[in-house]
N, C-alpha and C positions, 0 to 999 in steps of 0.2 A: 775388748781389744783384739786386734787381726792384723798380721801381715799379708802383705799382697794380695791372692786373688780373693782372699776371705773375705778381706773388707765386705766386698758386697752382701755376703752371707748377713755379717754382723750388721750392717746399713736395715736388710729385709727384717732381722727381726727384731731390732730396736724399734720399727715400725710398728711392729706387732705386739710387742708390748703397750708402746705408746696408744693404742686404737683398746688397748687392754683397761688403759687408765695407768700403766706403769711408764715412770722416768726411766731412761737408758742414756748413755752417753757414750758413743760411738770415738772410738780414738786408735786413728790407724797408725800404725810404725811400720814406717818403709823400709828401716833396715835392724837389725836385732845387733849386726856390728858394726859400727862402733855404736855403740849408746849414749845419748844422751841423758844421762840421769837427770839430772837436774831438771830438765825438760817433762820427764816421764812422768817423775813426784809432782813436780806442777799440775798436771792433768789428772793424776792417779789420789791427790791430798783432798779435793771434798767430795770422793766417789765411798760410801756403806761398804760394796763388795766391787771386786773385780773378777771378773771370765774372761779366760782367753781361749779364744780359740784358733784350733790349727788346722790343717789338712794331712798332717803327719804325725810322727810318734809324740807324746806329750813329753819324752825327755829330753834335756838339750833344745827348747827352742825357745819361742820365745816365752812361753809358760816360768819356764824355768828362769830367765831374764828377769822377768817380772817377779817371782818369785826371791830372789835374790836383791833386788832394787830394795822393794817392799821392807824386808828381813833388817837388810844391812841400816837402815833408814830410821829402823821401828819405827813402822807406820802402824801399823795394829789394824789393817784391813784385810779381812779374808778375800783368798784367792781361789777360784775356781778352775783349772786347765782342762780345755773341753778338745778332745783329736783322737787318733787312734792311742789307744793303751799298748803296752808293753807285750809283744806275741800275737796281738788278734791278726795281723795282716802278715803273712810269711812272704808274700808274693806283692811286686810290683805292678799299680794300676795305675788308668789315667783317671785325670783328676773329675771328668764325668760317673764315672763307672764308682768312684769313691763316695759321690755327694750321694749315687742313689740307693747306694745302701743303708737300711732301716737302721743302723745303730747311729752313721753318720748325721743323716739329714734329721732324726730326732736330737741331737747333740746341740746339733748346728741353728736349729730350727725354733720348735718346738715343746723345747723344756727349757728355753732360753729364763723363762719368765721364774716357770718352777725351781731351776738349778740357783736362781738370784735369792727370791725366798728364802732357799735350803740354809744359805751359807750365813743370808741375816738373820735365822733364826738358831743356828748352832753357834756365832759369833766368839770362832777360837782360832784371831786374826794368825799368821804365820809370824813367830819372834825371832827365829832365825834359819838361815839357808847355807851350808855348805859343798858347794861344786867340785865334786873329786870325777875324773875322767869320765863325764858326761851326768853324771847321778847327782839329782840335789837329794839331800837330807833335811828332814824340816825339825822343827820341834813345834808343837801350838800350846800357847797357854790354856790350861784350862778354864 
């Protein structure tokens, strides 16, 4: 899952999976508000795991959207949020300068396949999500 200009990221490596021998299902959200849920779980209900990824912080976007959809839902699918972490980037870049940094474009790329694995093989979907001034909280079943 991608908003805006990621999409194409997510497009390139569901490719690349796909040439792997891996299923991917590419599903873009053009806007994080307002949400269409109902819409979201429609597409999100017979996907194993779901990744999102972002070009910005993974808190507050659409990770966290999803994150909360999922939860409130009890959907019982693990969630991956693939962007910058919390502190790595102090400094404002453009959106070239971001993809070609080695932590990014592996995120984005690269481990797309690997990160998919990870979460079907620890399989401790997200049961609940709450959203206090920017911060979700999770809980995962064991």
């Amino acid at each position: 899952m991608a908003t805006g200009s990621t999409v194409h990221e997510i497009v390139d490596a569901a490719q690349r999976l796909a040439d792997a021998g891996i299923q991917a299902k590419v599903v873009s959200v053009p806007s994080i508000r307002p949400c269409d849920t109902a819409a979201l779980l429609a597409a999100l209900k017979p996907c194993k795991a779901v990744i999102t990824v972002e070009e910005h912080n993974v808190n507050g976007g659409l990770g966290s959207l999803v994150a909360e959809v999922l939860a409130e839902a009890g959907a019982g699918i693990p969630l991956k949020r693939l962007g910058i972490p919390d502190g790595e980037y102090a400094a404002a870049a453009d959106r070239g300068w971001l993809r070609k940094t080695p932590r990014l474009r592996c995120r984005f790329r690269r481990r797309a396949g690997a990160e998919n694995a990870l979460i079907l093989r620890r399989r401790k979907p997200i049961t609940r999500a709450v959203c206090r001034a920017g911060f979700v909280f999770t809980s995962r079943r064991a």
